[in-house]
C-alpha positions as CSV (number, residue, x, y, z in Angstrom):
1,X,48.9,-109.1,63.4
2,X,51.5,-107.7,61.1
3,X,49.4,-109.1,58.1
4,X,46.4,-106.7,59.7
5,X,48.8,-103.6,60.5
6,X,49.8,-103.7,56.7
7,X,46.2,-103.9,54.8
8,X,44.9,-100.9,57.5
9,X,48.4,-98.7,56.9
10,X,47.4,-99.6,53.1
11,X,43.6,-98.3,53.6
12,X,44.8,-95.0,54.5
13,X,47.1,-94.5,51.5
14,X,44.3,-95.3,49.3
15,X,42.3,-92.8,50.7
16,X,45.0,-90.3,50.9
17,X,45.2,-91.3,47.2
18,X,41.3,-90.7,46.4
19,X,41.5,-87.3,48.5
20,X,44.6,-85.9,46.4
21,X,43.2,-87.1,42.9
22,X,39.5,-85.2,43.9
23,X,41.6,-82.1,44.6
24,X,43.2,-82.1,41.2
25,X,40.0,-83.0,39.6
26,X,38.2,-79.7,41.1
27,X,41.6,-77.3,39.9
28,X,40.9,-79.0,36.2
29,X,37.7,-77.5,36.3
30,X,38.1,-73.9,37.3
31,X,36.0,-71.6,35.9
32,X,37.7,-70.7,31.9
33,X,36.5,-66.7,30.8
34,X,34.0,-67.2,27.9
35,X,34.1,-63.1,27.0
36,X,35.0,-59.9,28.0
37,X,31.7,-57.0,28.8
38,X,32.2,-53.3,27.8
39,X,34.3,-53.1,31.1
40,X,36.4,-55.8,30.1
41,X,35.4,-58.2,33.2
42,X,35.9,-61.8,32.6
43,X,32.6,-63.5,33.1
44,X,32.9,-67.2,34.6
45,X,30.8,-70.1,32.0
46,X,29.6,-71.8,35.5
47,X,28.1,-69.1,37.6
48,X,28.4,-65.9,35.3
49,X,30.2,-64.1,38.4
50,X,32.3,-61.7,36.9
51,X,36.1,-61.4,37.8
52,X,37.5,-58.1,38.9
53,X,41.0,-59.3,38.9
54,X,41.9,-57.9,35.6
55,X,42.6,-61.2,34.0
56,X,42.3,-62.1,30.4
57,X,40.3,-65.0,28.9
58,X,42.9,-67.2,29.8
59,X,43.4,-65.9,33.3
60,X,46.3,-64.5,32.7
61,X,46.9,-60.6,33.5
62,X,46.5,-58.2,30.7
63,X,47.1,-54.6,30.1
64,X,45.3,-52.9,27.4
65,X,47.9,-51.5,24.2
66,X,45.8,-49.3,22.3
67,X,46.7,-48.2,19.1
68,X,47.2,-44.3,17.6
69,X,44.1,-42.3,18.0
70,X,42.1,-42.2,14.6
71,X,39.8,-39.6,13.5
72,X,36.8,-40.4,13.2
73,X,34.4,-37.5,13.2
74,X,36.2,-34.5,12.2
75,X,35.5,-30.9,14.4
76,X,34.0,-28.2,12.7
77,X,33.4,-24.6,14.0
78,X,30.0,-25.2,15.7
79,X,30.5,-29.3,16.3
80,X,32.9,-31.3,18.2
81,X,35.2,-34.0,16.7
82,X,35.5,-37.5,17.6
83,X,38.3,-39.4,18.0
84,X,38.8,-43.5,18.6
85,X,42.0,-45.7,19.4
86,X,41.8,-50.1,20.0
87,X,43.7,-52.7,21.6
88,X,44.5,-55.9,20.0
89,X,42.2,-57.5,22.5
90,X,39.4,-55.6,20.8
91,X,38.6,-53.0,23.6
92,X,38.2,-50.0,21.9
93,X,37.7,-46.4,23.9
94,X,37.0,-43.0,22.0
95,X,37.0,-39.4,23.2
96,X,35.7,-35.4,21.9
97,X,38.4,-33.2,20.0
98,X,37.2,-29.0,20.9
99,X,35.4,-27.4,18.3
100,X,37.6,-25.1,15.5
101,X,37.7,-21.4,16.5
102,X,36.0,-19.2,13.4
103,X,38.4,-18.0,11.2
104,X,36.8,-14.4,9.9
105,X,36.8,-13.8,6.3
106,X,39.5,-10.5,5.5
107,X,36.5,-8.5,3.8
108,X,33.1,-7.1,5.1
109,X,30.1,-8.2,3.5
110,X,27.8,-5.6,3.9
111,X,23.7,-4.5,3.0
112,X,22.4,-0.9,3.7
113,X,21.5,-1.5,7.2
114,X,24.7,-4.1,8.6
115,X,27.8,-5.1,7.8
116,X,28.9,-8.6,8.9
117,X,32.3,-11.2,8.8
118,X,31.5,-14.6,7.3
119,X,33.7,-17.7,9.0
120,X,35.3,-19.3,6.1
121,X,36.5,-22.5,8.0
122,X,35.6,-25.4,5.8
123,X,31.8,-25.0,5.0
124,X,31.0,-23.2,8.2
125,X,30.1,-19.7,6.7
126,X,28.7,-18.7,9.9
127,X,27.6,-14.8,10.3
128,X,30.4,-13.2,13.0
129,X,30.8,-9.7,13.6
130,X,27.9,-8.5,12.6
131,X,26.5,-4.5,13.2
132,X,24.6,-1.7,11.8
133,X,26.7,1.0,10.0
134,X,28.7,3.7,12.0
135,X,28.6,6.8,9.5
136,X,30.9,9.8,9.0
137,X,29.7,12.9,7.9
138,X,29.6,11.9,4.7
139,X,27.6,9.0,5.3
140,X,30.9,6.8,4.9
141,X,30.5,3.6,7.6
142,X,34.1,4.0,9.7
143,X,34.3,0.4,9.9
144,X,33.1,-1.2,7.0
145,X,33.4,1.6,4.4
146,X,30.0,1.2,3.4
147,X,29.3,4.1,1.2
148,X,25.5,5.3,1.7
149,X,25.8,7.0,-1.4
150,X,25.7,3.1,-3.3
151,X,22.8,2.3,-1.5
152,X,20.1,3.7,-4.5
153,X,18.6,6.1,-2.8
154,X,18.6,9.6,-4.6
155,X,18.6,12.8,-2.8
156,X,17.8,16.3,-4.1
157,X,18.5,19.6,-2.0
158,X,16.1,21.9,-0.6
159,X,16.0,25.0,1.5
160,X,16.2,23.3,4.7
161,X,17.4,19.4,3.9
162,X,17.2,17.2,1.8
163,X,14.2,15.3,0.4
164,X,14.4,11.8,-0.7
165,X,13.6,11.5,-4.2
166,X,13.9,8.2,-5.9
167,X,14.7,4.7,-4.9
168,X,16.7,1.9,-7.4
169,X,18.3,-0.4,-5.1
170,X,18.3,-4.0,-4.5
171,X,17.8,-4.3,-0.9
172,X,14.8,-6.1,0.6
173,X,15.3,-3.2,3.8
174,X,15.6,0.4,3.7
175,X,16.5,2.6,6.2
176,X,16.4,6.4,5.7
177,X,19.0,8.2,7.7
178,X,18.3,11.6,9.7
179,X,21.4,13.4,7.7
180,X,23.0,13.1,4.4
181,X,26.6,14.5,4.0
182,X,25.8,16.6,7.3
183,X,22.4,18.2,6.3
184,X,19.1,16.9,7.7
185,X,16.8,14.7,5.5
186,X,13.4,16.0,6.0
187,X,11.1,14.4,3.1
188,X,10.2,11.3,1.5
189,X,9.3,13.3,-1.9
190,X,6.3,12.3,-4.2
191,X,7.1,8.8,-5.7
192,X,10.0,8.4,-4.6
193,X,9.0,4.6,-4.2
194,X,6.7,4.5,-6.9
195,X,8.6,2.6,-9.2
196,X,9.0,-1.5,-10.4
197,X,12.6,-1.4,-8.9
198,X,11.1,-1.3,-5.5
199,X,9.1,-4.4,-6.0
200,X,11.6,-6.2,-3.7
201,X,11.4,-3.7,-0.6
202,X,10.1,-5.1,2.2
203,X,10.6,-3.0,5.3
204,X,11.5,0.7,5.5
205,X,12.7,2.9,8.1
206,X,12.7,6.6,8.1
207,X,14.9,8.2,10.9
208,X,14.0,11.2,13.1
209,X,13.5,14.3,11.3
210,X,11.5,13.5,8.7
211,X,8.4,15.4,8.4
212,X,6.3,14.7,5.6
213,X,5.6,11.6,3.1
214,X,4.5,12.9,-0.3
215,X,2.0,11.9,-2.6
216,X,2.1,7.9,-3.5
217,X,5.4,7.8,-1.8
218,X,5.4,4.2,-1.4
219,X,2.4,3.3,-3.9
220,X,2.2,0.0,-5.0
221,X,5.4,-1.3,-3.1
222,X,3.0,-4.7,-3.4
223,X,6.3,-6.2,-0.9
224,X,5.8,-3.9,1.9
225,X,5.4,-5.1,4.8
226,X,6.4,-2.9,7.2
227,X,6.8,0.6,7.6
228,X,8.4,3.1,10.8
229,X,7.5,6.4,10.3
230,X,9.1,9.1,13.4
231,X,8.0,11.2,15.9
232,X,8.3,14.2,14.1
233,X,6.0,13.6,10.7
234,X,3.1,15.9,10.4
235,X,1.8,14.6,7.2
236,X,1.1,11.3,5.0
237,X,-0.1,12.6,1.1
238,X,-2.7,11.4,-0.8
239,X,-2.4,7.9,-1.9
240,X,0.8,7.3,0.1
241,X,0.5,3.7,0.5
242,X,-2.4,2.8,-2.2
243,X,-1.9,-0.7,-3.4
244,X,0.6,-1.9,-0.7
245,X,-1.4,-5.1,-0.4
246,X,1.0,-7.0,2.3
247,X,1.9,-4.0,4.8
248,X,0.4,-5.4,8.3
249,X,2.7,-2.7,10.5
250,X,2.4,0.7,10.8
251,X,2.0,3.0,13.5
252,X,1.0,6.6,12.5
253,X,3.3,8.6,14.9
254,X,0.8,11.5,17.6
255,X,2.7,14.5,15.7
256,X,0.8,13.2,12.3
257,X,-2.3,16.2,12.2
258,X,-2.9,15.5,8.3
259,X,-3.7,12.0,6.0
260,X,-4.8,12.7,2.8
261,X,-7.3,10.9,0.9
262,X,-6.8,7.3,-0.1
263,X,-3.7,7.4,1.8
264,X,-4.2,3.6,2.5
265,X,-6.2,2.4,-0.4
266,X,-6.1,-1.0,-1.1
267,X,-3.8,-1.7,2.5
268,X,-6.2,-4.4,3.4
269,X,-3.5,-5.4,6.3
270,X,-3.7,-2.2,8.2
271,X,-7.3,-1.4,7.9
272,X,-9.9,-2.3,10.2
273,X,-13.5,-2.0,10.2
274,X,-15.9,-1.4,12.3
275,X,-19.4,-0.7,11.9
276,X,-18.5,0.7,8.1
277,X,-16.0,3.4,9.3
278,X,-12.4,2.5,8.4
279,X,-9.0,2.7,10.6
280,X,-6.0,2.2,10.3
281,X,-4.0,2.4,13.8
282,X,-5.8,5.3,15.4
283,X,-7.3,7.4,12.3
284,X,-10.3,7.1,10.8
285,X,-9.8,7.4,7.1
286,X,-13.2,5.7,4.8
287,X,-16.6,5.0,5.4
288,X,-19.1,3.1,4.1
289,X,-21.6,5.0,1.9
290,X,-25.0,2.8,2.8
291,X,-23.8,3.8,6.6
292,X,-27.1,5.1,8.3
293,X,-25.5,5.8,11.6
294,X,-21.5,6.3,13.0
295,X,-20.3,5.5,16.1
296,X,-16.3,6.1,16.0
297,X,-13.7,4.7,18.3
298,X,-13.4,6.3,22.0
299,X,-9.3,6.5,20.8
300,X,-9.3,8.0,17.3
301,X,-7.0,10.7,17.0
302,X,-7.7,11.9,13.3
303,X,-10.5,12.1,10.8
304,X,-8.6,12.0,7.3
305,X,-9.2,13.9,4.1
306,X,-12.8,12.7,2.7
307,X,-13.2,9.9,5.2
308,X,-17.0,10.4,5.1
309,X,-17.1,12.8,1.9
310,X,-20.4,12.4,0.3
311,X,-22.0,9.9,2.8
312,X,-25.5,10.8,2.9
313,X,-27.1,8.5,5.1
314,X,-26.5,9.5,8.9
315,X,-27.8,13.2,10.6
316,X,-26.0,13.1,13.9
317,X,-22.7,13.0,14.4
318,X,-20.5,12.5,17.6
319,X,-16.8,13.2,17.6
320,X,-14.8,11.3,20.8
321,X,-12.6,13.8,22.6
322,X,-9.7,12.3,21.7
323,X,-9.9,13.6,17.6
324,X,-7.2,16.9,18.0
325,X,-7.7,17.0,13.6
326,X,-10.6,17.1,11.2
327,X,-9.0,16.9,8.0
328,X,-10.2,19.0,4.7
329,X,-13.5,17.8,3.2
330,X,-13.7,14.9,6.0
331,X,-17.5,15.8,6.0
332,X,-17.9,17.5,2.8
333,X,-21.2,16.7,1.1
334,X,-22.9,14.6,3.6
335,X,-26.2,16.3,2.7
336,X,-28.0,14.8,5.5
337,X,-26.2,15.8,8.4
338,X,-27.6,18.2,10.6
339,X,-25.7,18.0,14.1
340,X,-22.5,18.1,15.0
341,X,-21.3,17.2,18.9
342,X,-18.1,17.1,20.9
343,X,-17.9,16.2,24.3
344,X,-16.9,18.4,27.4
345,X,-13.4,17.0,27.4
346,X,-12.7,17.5,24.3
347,X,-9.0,17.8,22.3
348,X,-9.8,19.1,19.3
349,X,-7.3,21.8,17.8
350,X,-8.0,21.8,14.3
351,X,-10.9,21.7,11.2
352,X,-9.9,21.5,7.7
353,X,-10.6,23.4,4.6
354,X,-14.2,22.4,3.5
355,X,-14.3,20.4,6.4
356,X,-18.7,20.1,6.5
357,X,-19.0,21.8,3.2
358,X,-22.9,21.6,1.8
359,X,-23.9,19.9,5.0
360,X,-27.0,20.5,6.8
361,X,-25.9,21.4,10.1
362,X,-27.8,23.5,12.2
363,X,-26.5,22.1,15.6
364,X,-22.9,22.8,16.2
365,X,-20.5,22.4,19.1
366,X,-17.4,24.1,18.6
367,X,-14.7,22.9,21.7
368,X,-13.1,25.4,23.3
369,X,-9.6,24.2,22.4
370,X,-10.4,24.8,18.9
371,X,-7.9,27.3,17.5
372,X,-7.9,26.9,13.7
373,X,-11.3,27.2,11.7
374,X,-9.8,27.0,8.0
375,X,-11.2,28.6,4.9
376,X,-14.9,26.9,3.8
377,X,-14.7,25.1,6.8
378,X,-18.6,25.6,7.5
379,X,-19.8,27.2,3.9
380,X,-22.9,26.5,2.5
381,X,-24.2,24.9,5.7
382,X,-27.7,26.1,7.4
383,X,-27.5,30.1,7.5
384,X,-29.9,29.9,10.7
385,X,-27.6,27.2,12.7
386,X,-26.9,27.5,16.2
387,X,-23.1,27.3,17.3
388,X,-22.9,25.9,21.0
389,X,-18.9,27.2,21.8
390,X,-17.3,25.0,24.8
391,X,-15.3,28.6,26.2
392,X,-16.4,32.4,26.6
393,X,-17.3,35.4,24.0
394,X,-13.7,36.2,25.1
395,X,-11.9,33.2,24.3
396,X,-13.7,32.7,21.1
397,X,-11.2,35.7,20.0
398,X,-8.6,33.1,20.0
399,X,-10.1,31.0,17.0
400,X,-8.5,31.8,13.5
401,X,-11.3,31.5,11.4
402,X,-10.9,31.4,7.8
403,X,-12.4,33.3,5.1
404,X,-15.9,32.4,2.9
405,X,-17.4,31.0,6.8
406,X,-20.2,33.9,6.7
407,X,-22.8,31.4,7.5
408,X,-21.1,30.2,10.7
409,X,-19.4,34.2,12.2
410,X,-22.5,36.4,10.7
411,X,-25.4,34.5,10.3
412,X,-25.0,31.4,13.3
413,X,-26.0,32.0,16.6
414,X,-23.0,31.9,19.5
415,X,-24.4,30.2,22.6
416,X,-21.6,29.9,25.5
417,X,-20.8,27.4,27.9
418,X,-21.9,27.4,31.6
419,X,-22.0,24.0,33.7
420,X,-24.3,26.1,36.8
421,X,-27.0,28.3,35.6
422,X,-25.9,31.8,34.7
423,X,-26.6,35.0,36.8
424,X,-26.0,37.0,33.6
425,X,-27.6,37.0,30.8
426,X,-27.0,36.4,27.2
427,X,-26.9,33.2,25.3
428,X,-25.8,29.7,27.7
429,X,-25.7,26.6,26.6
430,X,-24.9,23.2,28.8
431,X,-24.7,19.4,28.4
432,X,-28.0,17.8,29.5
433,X,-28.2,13.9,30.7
434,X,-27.4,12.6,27.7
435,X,-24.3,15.0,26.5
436,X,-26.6,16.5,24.0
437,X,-26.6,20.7,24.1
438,X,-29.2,22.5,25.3
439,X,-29.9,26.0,25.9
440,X,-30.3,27.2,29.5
441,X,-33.4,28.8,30.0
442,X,-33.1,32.1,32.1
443,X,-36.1,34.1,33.7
């Protein structure tokens, strides 16, 4: 019985044994860290479950000692910097140093129309500051000290201003001021940029004030590209712009009533054609000399100096109401034109010296807010013509006619307008269904 009690007390150390030497065989093979991911969790080499305890490889606690921070990008004015720092363990961890503030240079750079700070931080050299000119009376900037006076333009005094007479600077822009030294500027002068050392100029501005442009003011400124001429001019000269191959912007300003001939010669950027009449913005200024018939724009404002001189192929023509100016010798020699209409809402003011000089007109309307007839205006047209006058014997008192126009006050005949049959009589005229004139037949 004893011997039994002994092998079965036996059994169970020998299984207590087994149990204890499985236990320490399961802690020997705990889970050993293999390596670390960017978030340095441990990551188990049996199930790839990572540990969040903030143990090393070894499973021992660790606490990152990084290094001094190390430059690695440096900051400039418009870019941030970067700077990185490691632990011995590896992990490294980086972070963005604030962009350098400009640093202004001490002197103004400056052109004729801005002056401007450059930064001078490393290579930055970044434009800061920048504005247009603030000028004293004597054209004297008060911040920069730009001195208009330096800027190549060349003034020469007249009665009531100054006028613009020569340009030798360097600058690709221009800009014209209204005053100089306290006196209005009020011309650009005949070639004033008519020269090789305005090869380089390619914008200009004239200021408010300015009322004319001479003759080939701006010729052959082949650079040109743009142009802004004021409120204010009244007239462009004759070859103004001729051979200013690359200007594509110009607005002619409503207060413009004269262009002279070949104003815009050779400005194939500005000029548009239609139908062999030539525009540029809102004047008509060439025509084609095989045009049989013209048909001008509904907006046209202006009918330059010789636009349709000598163009001999067309009898009828019909100004829009929007023309206010027929310019000298716009019509002159078109040998076969015989008529000459304006509608009933027409804005014509003005017609030019020799206007329809040794034309064949024998149908004329005159507008009734025609009040300047110039010298020749109408000579050597058809002796026997009839004039069709859009207002009353009375009001035709108000035209200024001009001298050597015998064929159109002494010989013409008058015909007034009436839209209703008149009760009186005398010569009426009215606008049939097609706004052609007729002649109102009274009994």
């Amino acid at each position: 019985m004893k011997k039994r009690a002994f092998l079965i007390t036996l059994a169970a150390l020998l299984c207590l044994l087994c149990i204890l030497c499985l236990v320490a065989c399961d802690e020997s093979s705990a889970p050993v860290c293999q390596h670390r991911d960017a978030d340095d969790n441990a990551l188990c080499d049996k199930c790839s479950e990572s540990y969040t305890d903030g143990t090393d490889a070894s499973g021992s606690l660790h606490t990152h000692a990084y290094g001094e921070w190390i430059e690695t990008t440096p900051a400039t004015c418009v870019t941030k910097g970067i700077q990185t720092r490691a632990c011995s363990c590896g992990q490294s961890e980086t972070q963005y140093v604030a962009e350098l503030e400009h640093l202004p240079s001490a002197e103004w750079k400056k052109d004729m129309v801005n002056h401007w700070k450059v930064c001078v931080n490393g290579g930055c050299r970044l434009i800061i500051s920048e504005s247009a000119h603030t000028y004293n009376l004597d054209n004297v900037c008060v911040q920069c000290g730009y001195d208009y006076a330096d800027s190549g333009v060349e003034f020469k005094l007249i009665n009531d201003g100054y006028v613009v007479t020569r340009y030798t600077g360097s600058d690709n822009i221009v800009i014209i001021p209204s005053t100089y030294k306290g006196t209005p500027i009020v011309a650009i002068n005949e070639d004033a940029f008519n020269n090789y050392m305005c090869s380089n100029v390619t914008s200009v501005v004239l200021s408010d004030g300015i009322t004319s442009i001479g003759d080939r003011a701006f010729s052959l400124c082949r650079n040109l590209i743009s142009i802004t001429i004021p409120n204010g001019v009244t007239k462009i000269g004759a070859k103004a712009f001729q051979g200013c191959e690359n200007l594509v912007s110009i607005t002619i300003p409503n207060s413009v009533v004269n262009i002279r001939e070949d104003a815009f010669e050779g400005c194939n950027g500005v000029i548009q054609k239609e139908n062999g009449v030539s525009y540029v913005d809102k004047w008509i200024v060439d025509c084609d000399d095989e045009v049989m018939s013209v048909t001008l724009r509904d907006n046209s404002v202006g009918i330059a100096n010789y636009a349709f001189w000598g163009c001999g192929n067309f009898e009828t023509i019909v100004i829009p109401d929007s023309v206010r100016n027929i310019n000298p010798f716009a019509f002159s020699c078109c040998d076969t034109l015989t008529q000459l209409v304006f509608g009933k809402e027409s804005e014509l003011t003005s017609i030019g010296y020799r206007a329809f000089y040794k034309t064949k007109l024998a149908s004329i309307v005159i507008p009734n807010s025609v009040t300047n007839i110039a010298e020749e205006a109408f000579c050597d047209c058809d002796y026997r013509a009839k004039v069709y006058y859009g207002g009353t014997e009375n009001t035709r008192q108000n035209i200024s006619i001009g001298g050597s126009n015998g064929n159109l006050t002494n010989f013409a005949t008058w015909f007034y307008y009436s839209d209703i049959r008149p009760s009186l009589t005398g010569n009426w005229w009215y606008y049939d269904s097609n706004e052609q004139p007729a002649i109102w037949q009274l009994h």
